[in-house]
C-alpha positions as MATLAB code, in Angstrom:
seq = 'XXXXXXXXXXXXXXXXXXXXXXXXXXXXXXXXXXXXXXXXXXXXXXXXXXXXXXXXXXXXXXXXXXXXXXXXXXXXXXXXXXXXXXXXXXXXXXXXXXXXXXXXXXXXXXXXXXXXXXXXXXXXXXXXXXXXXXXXXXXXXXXXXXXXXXXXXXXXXXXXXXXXXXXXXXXXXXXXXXXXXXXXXXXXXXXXXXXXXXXXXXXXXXXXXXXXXXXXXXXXXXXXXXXXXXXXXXXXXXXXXXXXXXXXXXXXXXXXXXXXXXXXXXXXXXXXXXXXXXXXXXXXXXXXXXXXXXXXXXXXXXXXXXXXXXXXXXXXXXXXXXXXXXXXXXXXXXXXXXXXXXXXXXXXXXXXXXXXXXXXXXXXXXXXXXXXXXXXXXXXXXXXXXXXXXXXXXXXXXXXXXXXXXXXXXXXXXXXXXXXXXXXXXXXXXXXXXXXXXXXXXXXXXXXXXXXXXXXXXXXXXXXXXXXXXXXXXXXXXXXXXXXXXXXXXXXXXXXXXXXXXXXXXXXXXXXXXXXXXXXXXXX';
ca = [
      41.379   50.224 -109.364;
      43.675   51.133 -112.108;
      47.279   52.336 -110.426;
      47.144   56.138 -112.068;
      49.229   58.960 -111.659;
      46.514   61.190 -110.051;
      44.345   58.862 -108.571;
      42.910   61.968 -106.184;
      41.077   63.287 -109.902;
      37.423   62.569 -110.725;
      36.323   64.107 -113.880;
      32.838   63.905 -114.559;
      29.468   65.160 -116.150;
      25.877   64.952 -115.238;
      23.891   64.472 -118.095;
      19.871   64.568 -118.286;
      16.510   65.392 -120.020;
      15.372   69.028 -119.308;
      13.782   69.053 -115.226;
      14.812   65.784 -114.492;
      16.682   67.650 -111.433;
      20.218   68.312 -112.894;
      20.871   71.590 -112.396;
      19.670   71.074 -108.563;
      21.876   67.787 -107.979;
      24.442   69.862 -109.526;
      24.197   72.454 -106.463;
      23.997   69.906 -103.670;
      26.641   68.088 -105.363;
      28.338   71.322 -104.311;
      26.645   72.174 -101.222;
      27.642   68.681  -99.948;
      31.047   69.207 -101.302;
      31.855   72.566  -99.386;
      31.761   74.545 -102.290;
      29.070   76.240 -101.141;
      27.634   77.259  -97.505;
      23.477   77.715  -99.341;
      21.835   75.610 -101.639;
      19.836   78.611 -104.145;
      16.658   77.663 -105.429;
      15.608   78.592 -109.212;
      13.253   81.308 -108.599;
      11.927   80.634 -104.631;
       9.209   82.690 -103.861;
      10.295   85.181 -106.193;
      14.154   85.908 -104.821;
      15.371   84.265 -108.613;
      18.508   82.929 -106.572;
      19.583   80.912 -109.035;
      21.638   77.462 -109.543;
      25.601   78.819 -109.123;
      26.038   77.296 -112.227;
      23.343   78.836 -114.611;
      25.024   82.414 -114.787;
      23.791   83.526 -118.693;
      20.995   86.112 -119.259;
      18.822   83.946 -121.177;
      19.414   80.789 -118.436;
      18.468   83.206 -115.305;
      15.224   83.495 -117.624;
      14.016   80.215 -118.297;
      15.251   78.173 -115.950;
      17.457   75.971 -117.867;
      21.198   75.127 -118.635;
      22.213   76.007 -122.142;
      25.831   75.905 -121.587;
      28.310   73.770 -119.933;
      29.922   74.900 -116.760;
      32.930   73.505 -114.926;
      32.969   73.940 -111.007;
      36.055   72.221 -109.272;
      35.934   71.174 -105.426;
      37.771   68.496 -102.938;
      36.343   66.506 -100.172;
      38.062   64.108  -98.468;
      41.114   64.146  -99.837;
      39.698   64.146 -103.627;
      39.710   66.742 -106.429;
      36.120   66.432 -108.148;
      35.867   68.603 -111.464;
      31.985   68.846 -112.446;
      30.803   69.820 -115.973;
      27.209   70.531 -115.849;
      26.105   69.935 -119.341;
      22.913   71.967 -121.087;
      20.021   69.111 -120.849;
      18.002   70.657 -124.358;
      18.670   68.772 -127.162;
      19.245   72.058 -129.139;
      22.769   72.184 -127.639;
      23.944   69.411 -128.024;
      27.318   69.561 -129.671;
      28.269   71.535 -126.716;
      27.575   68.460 -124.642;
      29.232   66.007 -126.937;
      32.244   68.277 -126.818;
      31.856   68.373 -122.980;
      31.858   64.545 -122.783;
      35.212   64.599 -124.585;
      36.997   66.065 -121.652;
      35.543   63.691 -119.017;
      36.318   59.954 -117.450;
      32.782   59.179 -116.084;
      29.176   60.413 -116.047;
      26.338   60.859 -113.969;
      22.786   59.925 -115.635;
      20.136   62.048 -113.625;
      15.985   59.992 -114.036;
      12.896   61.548 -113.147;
      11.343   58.749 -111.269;
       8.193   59.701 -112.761;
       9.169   60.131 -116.197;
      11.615   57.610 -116.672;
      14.426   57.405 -119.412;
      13.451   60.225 -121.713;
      14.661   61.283 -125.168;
      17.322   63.359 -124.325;
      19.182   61.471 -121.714;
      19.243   58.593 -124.539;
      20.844   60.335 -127.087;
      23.371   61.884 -124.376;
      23.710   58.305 -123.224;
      24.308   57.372 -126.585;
      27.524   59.540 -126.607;
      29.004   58.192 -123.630;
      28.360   54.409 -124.802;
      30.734   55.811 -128.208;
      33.292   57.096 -126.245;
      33.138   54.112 -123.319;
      32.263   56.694 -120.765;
      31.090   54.976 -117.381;
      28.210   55.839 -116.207;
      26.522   56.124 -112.036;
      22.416   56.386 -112.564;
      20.938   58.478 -110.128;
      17.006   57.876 -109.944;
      15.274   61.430 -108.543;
      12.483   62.948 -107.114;
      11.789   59.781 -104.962;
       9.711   62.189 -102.750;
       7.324   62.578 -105.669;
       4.782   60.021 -106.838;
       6.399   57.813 -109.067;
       7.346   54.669 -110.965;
       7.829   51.390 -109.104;
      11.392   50.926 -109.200;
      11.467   47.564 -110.779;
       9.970   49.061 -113.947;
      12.859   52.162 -113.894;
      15.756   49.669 -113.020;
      14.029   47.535 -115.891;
      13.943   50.378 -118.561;
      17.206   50.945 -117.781;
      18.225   47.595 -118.431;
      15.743   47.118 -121.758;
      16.441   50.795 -123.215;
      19.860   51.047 -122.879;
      21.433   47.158 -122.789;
      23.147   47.644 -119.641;
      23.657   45.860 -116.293;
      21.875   47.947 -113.538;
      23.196   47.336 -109.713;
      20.528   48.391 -107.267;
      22.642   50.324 -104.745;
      19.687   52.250 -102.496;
      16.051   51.842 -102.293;
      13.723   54.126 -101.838;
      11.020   53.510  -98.846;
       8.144   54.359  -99.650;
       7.737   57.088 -102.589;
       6.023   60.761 -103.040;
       3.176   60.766  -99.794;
       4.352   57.621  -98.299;
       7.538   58.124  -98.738;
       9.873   57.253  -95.245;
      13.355   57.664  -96.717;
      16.394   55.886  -98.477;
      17.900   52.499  -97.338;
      21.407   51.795  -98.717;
      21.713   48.030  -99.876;
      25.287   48.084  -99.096;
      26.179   49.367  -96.020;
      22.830   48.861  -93.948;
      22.083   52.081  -93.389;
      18.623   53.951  -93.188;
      17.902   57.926  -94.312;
      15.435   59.267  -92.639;
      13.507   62.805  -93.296;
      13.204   65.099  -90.772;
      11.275   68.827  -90.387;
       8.610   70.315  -91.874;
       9.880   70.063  -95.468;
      10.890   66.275  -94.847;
      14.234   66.733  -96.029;
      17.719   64.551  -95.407;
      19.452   66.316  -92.201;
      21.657   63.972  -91.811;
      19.615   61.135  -89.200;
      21.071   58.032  -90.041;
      19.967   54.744  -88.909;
      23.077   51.943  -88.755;
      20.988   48.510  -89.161;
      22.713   44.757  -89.344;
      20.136   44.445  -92.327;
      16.314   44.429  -93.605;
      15.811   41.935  -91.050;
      17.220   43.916  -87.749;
      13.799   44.789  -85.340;
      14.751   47.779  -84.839;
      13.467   48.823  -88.552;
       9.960   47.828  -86.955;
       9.573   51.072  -84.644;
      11.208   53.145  -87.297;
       9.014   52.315  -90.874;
       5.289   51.814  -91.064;
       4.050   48.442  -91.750;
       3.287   48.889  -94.912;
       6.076   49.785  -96.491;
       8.669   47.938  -94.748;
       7.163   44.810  -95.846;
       7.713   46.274  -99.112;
      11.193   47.382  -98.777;
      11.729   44.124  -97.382;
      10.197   42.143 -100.143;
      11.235   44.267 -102.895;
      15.205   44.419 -101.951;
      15.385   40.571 -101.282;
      13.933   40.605 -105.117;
      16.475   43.172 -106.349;
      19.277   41.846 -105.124;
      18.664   38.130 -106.270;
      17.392   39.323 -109.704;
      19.974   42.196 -110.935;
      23.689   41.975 -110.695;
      25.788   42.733 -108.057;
      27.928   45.868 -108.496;
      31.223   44.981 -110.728;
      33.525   47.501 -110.783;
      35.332   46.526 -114.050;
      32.240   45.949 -115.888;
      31.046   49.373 -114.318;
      34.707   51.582 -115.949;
      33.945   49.127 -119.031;
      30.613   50.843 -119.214;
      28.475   47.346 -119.189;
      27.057   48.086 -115.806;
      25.703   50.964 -114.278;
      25.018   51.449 -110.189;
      21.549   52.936 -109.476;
      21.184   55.385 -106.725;
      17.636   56.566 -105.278;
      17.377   59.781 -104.013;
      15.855   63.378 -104.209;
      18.378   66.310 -104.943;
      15.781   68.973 -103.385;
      15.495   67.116 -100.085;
      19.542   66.361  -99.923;
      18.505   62.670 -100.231;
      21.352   60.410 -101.539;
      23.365   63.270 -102.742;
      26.200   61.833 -100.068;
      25.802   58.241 -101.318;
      26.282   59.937 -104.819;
      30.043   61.752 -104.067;
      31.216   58.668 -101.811;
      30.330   56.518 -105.461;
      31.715   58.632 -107.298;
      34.953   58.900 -105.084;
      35.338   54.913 -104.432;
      33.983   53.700 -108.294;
      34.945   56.210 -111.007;
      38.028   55.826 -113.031;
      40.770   58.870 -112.568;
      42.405   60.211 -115.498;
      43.162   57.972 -118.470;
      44.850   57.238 -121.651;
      43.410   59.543 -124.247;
      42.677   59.564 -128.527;
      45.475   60.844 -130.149;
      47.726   61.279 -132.980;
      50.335   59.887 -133.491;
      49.211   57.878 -130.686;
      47.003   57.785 -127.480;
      48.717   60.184 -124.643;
      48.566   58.343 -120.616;
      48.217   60.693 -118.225;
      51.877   59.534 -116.817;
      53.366   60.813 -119.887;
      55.703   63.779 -118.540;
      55.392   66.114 -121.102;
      52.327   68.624 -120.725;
      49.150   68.086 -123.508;
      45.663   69.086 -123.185;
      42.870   70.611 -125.363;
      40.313   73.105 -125.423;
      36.863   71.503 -125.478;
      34.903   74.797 -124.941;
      35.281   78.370 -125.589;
      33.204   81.046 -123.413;
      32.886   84.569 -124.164;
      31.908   87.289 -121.351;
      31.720   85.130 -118.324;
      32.570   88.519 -116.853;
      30.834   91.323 -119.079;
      32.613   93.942 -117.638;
      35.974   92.943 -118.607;
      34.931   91.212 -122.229;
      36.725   88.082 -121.077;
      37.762   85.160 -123.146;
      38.082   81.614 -121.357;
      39.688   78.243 -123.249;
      38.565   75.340 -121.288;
      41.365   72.802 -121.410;
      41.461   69.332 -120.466;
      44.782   68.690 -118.706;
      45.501   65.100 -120.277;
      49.067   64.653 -119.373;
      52.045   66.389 -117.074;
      52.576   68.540 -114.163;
      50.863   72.010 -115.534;
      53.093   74.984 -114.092;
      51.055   78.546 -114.258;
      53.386   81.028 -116.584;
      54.833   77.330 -118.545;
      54.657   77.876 -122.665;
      52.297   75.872 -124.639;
      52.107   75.654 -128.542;
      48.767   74.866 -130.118;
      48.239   73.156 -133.158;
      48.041   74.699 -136.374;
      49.110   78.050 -134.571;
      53.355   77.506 -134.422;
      54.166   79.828 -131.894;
      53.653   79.220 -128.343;
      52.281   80.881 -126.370;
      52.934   81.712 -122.109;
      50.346   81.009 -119.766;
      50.609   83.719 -117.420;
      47.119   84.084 -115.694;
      45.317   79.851 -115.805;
      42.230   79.687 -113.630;
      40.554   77.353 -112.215;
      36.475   77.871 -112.076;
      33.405   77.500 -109.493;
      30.572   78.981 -111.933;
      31.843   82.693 -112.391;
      34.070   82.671 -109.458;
      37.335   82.073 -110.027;
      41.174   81.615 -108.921;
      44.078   81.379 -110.458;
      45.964   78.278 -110.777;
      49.760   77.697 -109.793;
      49.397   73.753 -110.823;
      47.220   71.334 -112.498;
      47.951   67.438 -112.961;
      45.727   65.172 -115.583;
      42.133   65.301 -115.187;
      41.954   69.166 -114.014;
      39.796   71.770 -116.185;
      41.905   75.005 -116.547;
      40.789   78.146 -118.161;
      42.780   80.016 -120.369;
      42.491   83.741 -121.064;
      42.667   84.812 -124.386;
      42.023   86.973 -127.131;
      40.742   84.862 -130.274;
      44.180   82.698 -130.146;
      42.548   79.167 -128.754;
      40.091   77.587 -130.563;
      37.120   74.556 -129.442;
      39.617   71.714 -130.957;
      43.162   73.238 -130.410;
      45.551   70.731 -128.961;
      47.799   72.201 -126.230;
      51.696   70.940 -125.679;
      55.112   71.250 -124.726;
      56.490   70.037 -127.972;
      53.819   70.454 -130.555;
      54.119   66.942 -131.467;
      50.325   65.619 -130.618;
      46.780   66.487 -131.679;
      43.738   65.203 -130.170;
      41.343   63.334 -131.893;
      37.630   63.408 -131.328;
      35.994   67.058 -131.115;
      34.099   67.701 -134.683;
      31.664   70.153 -135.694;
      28.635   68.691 -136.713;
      26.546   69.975 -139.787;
      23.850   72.356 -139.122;
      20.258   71.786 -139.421;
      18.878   74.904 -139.331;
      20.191   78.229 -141.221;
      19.169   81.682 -141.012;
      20.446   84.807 -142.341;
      21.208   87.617 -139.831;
      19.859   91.245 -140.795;
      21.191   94.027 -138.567;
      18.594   96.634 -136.911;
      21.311   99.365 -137.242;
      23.279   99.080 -140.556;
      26.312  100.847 -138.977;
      26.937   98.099 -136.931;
      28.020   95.673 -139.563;
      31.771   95.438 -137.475;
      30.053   94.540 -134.178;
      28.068   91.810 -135.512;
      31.294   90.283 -137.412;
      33.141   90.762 -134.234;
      30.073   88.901 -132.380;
      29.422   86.297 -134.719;
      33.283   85.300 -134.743;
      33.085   85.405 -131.020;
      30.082   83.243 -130.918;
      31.135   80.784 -133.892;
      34.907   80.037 -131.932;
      32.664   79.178 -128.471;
      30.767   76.750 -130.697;
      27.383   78.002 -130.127;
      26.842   78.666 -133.903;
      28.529   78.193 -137.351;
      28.920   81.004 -139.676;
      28.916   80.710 -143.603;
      30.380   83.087 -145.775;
      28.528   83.236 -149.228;
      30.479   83.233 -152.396;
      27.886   85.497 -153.993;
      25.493   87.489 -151.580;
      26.409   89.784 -148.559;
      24.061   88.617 -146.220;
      25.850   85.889 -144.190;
      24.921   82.664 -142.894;
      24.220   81.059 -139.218;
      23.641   77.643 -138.964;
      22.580   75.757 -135.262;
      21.718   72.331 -134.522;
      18.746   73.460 -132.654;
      16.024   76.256 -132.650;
      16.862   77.409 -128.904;
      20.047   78.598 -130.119;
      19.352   80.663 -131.894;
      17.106   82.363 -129.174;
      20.340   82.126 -127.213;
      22.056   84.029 -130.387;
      19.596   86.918 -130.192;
      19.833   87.529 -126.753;
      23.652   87.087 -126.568;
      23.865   89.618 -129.215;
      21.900   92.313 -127.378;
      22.808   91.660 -123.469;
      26.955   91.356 -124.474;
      27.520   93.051 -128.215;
      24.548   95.688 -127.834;
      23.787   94.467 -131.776;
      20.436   94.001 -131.920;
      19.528   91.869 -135.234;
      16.837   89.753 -136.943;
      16.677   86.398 -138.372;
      15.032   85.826 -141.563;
      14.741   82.167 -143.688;
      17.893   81.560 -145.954;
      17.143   79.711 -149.050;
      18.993   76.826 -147.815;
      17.835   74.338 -145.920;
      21.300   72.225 -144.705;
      25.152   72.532 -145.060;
      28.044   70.016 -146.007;
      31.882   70.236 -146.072;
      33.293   69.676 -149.053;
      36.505   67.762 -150.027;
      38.482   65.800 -152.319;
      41.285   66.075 -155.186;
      41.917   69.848 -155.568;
      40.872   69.662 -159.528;
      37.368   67.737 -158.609;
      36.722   70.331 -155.995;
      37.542   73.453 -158.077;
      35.405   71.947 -160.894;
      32.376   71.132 -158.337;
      32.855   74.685 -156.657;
      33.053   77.164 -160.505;
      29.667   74.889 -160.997;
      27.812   75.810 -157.738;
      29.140   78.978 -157.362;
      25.954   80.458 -155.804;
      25.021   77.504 -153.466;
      28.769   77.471 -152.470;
      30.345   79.229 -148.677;
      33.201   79.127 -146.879;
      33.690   78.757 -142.923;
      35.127   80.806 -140.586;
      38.233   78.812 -141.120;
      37.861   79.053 -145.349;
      37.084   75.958 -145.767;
      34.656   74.815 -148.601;
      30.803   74.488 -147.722;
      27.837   73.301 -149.852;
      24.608   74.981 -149.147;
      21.678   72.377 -149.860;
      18.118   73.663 -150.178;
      17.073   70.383 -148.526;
      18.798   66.597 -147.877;
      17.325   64.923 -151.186;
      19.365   67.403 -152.521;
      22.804   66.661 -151.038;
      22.773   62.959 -151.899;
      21.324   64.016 -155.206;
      24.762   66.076 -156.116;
      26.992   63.951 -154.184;
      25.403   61.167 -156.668;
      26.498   63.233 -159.380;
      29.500   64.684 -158.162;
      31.018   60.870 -157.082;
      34.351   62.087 -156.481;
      33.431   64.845 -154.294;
      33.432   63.843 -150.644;
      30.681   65.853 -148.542;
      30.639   65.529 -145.214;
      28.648   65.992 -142.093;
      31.293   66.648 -139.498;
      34.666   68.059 -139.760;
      37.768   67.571 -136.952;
      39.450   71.117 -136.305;
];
């Protein structure tokens, strides 16, 4: 492994379709880890305990993640630092962002369903940004694929390496347990519910009699036939081509029934890289670099309601992190002390006397950090890599209560600095302009702006249909802009924005306006 300064740091995400199991691998992950003494189920028998890290209003509702948490914990001698990602495609520039601040990932299969739309585009990301990546194959208790076609889709769909690491025996109502191909050992269910409680069998191999008592017939012929198969037909595990991100280990298991959850930290732990060199300007910051630099990746409002909180997630990239140290952002000039840093499990928190490279801090403010702000000692570096991304869908927001024109400004900046939507200001009009990458969020909008602001507001269709950034020589851009005055916005930053009633008509005017730059994404 790489000599590091903080090799005790694993910084990583789990990314997945919606219901492939994330949320729940994300609680055993923690369960397993100590950070929690009872594993909640979404909704048992009507108690709605829910997942510790699904804590919003509209998530408690429907069951699913639609914004990234960070939950730090330490077993054996490790610091892990988890960012559960939303699985819907509708938020997913809060997952790119996400992805930004980690070293490795964790790609969570349905064994039924296979590789699925979402986990390819979110695998996507990671191959940009050379993110490593552990596959973990669920629901193994549930009918499902063989696993030659899953490790085989994983291998066709996504032109990796895959490295059998545990097989499942058996699967859904023949299912016996999970056998790990590398150190010989055999899971075994137990109780009522069949779950993992810990009854491990230590073998010498597939071949060791004592596997004959323990598995029906049936299916240890098939473990036995099937492994010898795997493990002369896919590679063996490579950890440099795994960090280069041209192999990926495959781990069986079920995250209800605590199967392979274990097998999952101990890979994690023993594979994934620490902390490492990051994009940058001037140029890429190592974690050994003394001086202290991070950036904020995320912006939540009102994890705690009742105290209208403001958190900056940074990514620690480089330095020993005192709490009360000064920090300058960039394009802010003045730093600013960092009195009260916390470190986060979900919604419970504690405050944080040190953090070294790799560690998620939050930072309590009041409008000052922004998704994009580079953090340092000297003010000399900016982090590259954290865009917004053009909208896809617009709406116009139209306020139940007139009066309460100065919440919904103060709500909509709130919500536009977290990321969750963009906000255009029209040149000509009063009514102003959300855009969102996805219809759910704006669902999440809604109910955001009645649970935290108390604004309660409708959506009606703008009359334009897509948004673009415009730049270029000052005298080109005035020219474009005193042309399109009533198709032209500004951001909550002031910069320039091109409303488009549709995409034939953005490359038609970029066409004509050649010298005009519009763009899809723009870097804080």
């Amino acid at each position: 492994m790489p000599e590091n300064v903080t090799p005790g740091r694993r910084t990583f995400a789990i990314i997945s379709h919606p219901d492939a199991g994330k949320t729940t691998l994300t609680e055993k992950l923690l369960l397993f880890g100590g950070a929690i003494h009872l594993a909640g189920e979404v909704k048992a028998r009507g108690q709605a305990r829910r997942a510790r890290s699904d804590w919003m209003k509209i998530e408690q509702q429907r069951g699913i993640s639609v914004t990234s948490s960070v939950m730090t914990f330490e077993r054996d001698g490790v610091t892990f630092n988890l960012l559960d990602t939303p699985g819907h495609e509708d938020f997913s520039e809060d997952t790119y962002r996400t992805l930004t601040a980690v070293d490795s990932a964790v790609m969570v299969i349905d064994v039924a369903k296979g590789i699925e739309s979402q986990t390819r585009k979110l695998f996507e990301v990671c191959r940009l940004r050379n993110v490593p990546i552990i596959t973990f194959v669920n629901k193994v208790d549930r009918e499902g694929r063989e696993v030659f076609e899953t490790l085989d889709e994983i291998a066709d769909l996504l032109a990796l390496d895959v490295a059998p690491m545990t097989w499942p025996v058996g699967m859904g109502g023949t299912f016996e347990g999970v056998y790990d191909l590398v150190s010989n050992r055999l899971l075994l269910p137990e109780g009522d519910s069949r779950e993992f409680q810990g009854k491990v069998i230590q073998t010498t191999g597939l071949d060791d009699p004592q596997l004959d008592a323990i598995v029906s017939p049936q299916n240890l012929a098939k473990l036995r036939e099937d492994a010898e198969l795997a493990m002369a037909g896919y590679a063996s595990f490579d950890g440099e081509a795994y960090r280069n991100g041209d192999l990926t280990p495959v781990y069986f298991g079920s995250a209800l029934k605590e199967f392979g959850v274990d097998s999952l930290i101990d890979a994690i732990a023993r594979h994934a890289p620490p902390p490492h060199a990051l994009p940058a300007e001037p140029a890429p910051v190592s974690p050994d670099n003394n001086e202290v630099t991070g950036f904020v990746f995320k912006v939540q409002a009102n994890m705690d309601p009742n105290h209208r909180d403001r958190i900056a997630f940074m990514r620690l990239v480089s330095g020993t992190f005192k709490r009360g140290m000064k920090l300058t952002p960039t394009g802010h000039g003045k730093p600013i002390a960092i009195h009260s840093p916390i470190m986060f499990f979900a919604q419970q928190r504690e405050l944080a006397d040190e953090a070294l490279p790799g560690d998620i801090i939050g930072i309590p403010n009041h409008g000052t950090l922004r998704v994009g702000d580079t953090l340092s000692e000297k003010a000399a570096v900016r982090f590259t890599g954290l865009p917004n991304f053009a909208p896809e869908i617009l709406r116009r927001v139209v306020l139940k209560d007139p009066t309460k024109t100065k919440q919904l400004r103060k709500a909509l900046d709130d919500l536009s600095e977290e990321g969750v939507i963009q906000v255009f200001y029209p040149e000509i009009g009063s009514n102003w302009i959300i855009g969102v990458v996805g219809q759910l969020q704006l669902d999440v909008l809604l109910s955001r702006l009645d649970a935290e602001y108390k604004v309660g507001a409708n959506l009606e269709p703008a009359p334009f249909d897509t948004a673009r950034w415009i730049g270029g020589e000052a005298a080109d851009v005035k020219e474009f802009m005193d042309l399109n005055r009533g198709a032209m916005a500004k951001d909550r930053d002031g910069n320039p924005v091109f409303l488009a009633k549709s995409a034939w008509e953005v490359g038609y005017v970029a066409d004509r306006y050649s010298r005009v730059k519009f763009m899809a994404t723009r870097e804080r």
